[in-house]
C-alpha positions in Angstrom: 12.1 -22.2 -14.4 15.4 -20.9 -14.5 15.9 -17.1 -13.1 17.4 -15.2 -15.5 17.6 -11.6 -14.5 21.0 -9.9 -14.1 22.6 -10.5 -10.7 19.6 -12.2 -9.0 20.8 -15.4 -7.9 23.5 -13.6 -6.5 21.3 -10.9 -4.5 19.3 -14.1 -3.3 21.9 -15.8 -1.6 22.9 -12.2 0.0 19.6 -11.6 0.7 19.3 -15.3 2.5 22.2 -14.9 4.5 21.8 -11.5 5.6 18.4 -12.5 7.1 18.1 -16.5 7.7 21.4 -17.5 8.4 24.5 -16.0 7.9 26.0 -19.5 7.2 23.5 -20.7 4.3 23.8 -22.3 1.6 21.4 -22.1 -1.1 21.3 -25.3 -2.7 18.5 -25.2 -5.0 16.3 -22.6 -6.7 12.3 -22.7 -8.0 11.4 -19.8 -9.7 7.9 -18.8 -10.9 6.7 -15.7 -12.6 3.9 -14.0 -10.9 1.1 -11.6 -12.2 2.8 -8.2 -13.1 0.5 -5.9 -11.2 -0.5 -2.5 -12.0 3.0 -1.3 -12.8 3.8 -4.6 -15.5 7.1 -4.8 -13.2 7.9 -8.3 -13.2 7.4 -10.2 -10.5 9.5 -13.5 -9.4 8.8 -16.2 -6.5 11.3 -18.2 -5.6 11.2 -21.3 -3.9 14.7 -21.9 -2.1 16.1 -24.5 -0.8 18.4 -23.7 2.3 21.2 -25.7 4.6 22.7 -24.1 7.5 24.4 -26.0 10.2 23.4 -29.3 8.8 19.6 -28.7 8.2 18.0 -28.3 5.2 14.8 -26.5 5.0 12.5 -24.7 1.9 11.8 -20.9 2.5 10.6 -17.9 -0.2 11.2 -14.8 -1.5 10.4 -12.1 -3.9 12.0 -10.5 -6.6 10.6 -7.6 -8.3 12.8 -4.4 -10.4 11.6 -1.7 -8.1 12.0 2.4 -8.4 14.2 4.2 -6.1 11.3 5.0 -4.1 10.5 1.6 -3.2 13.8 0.8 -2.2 14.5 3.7 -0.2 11.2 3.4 1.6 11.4 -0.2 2.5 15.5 0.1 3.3 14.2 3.1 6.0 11.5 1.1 7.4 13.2 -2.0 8.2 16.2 -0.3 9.8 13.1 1.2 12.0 11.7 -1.6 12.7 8.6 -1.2 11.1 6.0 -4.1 9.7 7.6 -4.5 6.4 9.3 -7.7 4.7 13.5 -8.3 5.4 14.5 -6.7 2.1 18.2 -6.1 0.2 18.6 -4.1 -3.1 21.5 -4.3 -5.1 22.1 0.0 -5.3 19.7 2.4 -2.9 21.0 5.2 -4.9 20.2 4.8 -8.5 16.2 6.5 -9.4 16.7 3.6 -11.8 14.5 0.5 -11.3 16.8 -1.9 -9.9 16.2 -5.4 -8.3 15.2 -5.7 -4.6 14.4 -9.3 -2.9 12.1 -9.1 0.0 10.4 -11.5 1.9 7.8 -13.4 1.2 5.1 -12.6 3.7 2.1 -14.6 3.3 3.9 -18.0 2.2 3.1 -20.0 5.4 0.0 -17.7 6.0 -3.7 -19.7 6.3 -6.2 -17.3 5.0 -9.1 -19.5 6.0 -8.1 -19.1 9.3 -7.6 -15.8 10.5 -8.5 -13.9 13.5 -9.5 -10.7 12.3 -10.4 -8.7 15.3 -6.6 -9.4 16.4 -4.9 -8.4 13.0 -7.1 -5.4 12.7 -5.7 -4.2 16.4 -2.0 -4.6 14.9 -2.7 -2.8 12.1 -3.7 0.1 13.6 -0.5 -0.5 15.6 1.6 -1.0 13.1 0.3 1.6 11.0 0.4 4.3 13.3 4.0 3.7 14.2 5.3 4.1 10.7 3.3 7.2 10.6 4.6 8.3 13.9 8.4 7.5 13.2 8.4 9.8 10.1 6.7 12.7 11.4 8.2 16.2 10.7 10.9 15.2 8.5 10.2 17.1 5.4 14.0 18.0 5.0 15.3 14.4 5.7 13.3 12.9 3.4 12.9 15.5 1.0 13.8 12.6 -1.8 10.1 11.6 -1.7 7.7 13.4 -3.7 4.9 15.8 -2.2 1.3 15.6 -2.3 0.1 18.8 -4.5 -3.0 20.2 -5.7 -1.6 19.0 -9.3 -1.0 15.4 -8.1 -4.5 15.6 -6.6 -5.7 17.2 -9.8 -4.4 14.5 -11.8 -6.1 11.7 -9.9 -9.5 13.1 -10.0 -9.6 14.9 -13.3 -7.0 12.5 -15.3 -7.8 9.0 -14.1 -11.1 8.9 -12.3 -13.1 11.5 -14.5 -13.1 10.0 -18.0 -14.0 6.6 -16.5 -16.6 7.7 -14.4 -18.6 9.8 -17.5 -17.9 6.5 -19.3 -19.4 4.2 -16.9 -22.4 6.9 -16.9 -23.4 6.7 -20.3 -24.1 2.8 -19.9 -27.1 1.3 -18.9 -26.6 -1.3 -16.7 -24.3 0.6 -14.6 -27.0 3.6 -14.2 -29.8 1.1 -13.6 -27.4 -0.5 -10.9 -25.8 2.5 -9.3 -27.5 5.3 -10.5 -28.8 6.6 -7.0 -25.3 7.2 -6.4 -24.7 9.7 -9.4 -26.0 13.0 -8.0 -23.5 13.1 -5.4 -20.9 11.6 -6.8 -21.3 14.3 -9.0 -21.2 17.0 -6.2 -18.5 15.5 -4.6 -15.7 15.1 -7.6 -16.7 19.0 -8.3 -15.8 20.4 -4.9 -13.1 17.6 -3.8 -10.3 19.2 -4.9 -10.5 22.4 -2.6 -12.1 20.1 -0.1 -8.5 18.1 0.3 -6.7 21.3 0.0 -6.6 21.7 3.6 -5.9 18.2 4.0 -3.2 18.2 2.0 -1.6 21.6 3.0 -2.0 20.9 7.0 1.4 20.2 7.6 1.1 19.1 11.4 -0.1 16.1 10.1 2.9 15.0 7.4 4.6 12.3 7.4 5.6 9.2 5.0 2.8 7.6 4.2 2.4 4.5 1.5 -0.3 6.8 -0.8 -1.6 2.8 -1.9 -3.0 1.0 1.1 -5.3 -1.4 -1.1 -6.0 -4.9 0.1 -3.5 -6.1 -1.4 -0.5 -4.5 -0.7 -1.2 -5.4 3.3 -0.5 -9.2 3.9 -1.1 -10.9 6.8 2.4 -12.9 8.1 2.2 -16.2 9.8 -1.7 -15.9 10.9 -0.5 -13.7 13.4 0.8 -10.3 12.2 0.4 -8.0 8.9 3.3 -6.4 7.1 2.9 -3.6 4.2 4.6 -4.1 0.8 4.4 -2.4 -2.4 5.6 1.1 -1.6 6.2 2.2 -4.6 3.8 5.0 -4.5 5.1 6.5 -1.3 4.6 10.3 -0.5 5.1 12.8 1.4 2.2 14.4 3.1 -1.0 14.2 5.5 -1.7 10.5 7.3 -5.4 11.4 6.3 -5.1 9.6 2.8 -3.5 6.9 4.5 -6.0 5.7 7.0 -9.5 5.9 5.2 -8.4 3.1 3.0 -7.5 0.7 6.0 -10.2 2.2 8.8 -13.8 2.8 8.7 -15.5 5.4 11.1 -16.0 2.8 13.8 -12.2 1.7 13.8 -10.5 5.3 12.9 -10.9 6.1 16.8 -8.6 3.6 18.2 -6.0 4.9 15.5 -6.1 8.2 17.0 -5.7 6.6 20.7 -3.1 4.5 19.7 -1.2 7.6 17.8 -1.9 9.5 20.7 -0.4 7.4 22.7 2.9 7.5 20.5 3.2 11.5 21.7 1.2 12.6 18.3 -2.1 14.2 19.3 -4.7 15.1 16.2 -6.9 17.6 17.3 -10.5 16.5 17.7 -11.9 19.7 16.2 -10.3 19.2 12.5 -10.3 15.4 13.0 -13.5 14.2 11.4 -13.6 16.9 8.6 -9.9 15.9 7.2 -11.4 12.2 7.2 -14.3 12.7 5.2 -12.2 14.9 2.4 -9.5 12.0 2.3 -12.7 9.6 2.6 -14.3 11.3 -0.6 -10.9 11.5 -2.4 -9.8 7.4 -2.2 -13.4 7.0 -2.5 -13.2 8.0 -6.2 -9.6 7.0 -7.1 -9.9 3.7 -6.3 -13.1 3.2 -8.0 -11.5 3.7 -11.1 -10.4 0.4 -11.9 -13.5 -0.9 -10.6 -15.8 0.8 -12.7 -14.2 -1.0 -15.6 -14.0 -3.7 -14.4 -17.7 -4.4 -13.0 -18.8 -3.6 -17.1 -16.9 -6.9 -17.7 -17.5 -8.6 -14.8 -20.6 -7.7 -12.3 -18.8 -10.2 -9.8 -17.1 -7.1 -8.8 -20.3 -5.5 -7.7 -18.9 -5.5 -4.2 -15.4 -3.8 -4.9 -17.3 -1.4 -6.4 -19.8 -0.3 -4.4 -17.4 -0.1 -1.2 -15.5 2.5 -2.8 -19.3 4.7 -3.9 -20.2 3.7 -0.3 -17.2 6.2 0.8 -17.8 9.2 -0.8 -21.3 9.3 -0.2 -21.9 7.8 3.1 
């Protein structure tokens, strides 16, 4: 189909030779609309055809109309080095969605054939760096927005509540789940001042991405993983970060590896911030889910990952 967004074709060929080849030449353009995601931002894939110095070869990108946040985040990270896609926006200033091209990860990636023990290890990595490189730097990026008892508030008494006293009052979800329920309950009615300390700890602030579901981490040519979608980026502690990405058994070697970066996390305070960030993603990202699994029971598994961490 033929892009038709304002300026895109032009940020495309920008974006191409700023990070393939400064002498391309886009010859040809695909474009396909893609699912809209949770924000109904529309999303573009574009198939391009490419010629530098005689060669001509297919490569893909992304388009998407991203917030100021987004844009900022990813602009910083790159120019650190950091495991996100090659990206160009069009105006880093503006709080205004505007267009941003990025790279398109996983095109060449083989998900039936990944070694998972060795993209784990470069998460961590990868993860840990980002979170290390932005430490302490609550003035210089004061243009994020902070983690608050009201933001938290929102989450668990706005979103998560009214689906979960929903999903209560139907039967096949208590006959399914309903040894969860009691503490569930407990949890969501002491979570709040649980995470304060989380929250407010601010030895352990940083930039972190605030939405580390599955999909927003792809895996890059089979042998790497990069982080998109930062468009709910924060300011505040790692902790509800790292719960998401790392169980109990896999958290330690985060630590080691952000140790080893100069950032020590005491032991002492260690495990307790990790269950109250545990407990917190736990519920907010069983929102969705407990939708869902009354319309389809095929995400049974979803679901039950996300009771599994508050109560476990």
């Amino acid at each position: 189909m033929r892009f038709e967004i304002g300026g895109g074709m032009d940020l495309i060929e920008e974006t191409v030779r700023q990070f393939l080849s400064d002498k391309a030449k886009v010859l040809d353009i695909e474009s396909t609309r893609l699912h809209s995601g949770y924000q109904a931002v529309d999303l573009f894939r574009h198939r391009i055809l490419v010629e530098s110095e005689g060669r001509q070869e297919y490569s893909s990108v992304i388009t998407k109309m991203a917030n100021g946040i987004e844009r900022r985040v990813m602009n910083r990270l790159l120019d650190q080095g950091a495991n996100v896609p090659f990206n160009r926006a069009g105006n880093l200033d503006s709080d205004h969605r505007v267009l941003l091209c990025i790279q398109d990860v996983d095109y060449k990636t083989n998900y039936q054939n990944l070694d998972i023990g060795m993209l784990q290890h470069k998460e961590i990595q990868a993860l840990a760096y980002i979170h290390n490189h932005n430490r302490g730097l609550q003035e210089e990026l004061s243009w994020l927005p902070r983690v608050s008892r009201t933001y938290i508030e929102t989450i668990i008494h706005g979103v998560w509540r009214p689906a979960w006293e929903e999903a209560k009052h139907n039967e096949r979800f208590v006959e399914t789940f309903g040894t969860y329920m009691s503490e569930i309950d407990a949890v969501s009615g002491k979570i709040v001042d649980e995470l304060e300390a989380v929250w407010k700890d601010e030895t352990t602030h940083t930039l972190i991405h605030n939405d580390l579901n599955p999909g927003n981490v792809l895996v890059h040519n089979n042998d790497d993983v990069m982080f998109i979608d930062w468009e709910e980026a924060r300011y505040g502690s790692l902790f509800l970060d790292i719960p998401m990405r790392f169980d109990r058994s896999q958290v330690g070697e985060y630590r080691e590896v952000l140790a080893s970066l100069g950032w020590v996390l005491p032991a002492d305070t260690f495990g307790q911030s990790y269950r109250a960030a545990s407990w917190y993603l736990g519920l907010r990202y069983m929102t969705w889910s407990l939708g869902a699994w009354l319309r389809d029971p095929g995400t049974e598994a979803g679901l039950r990952r996300f009771l599994d961490m508050v109560v476990v």
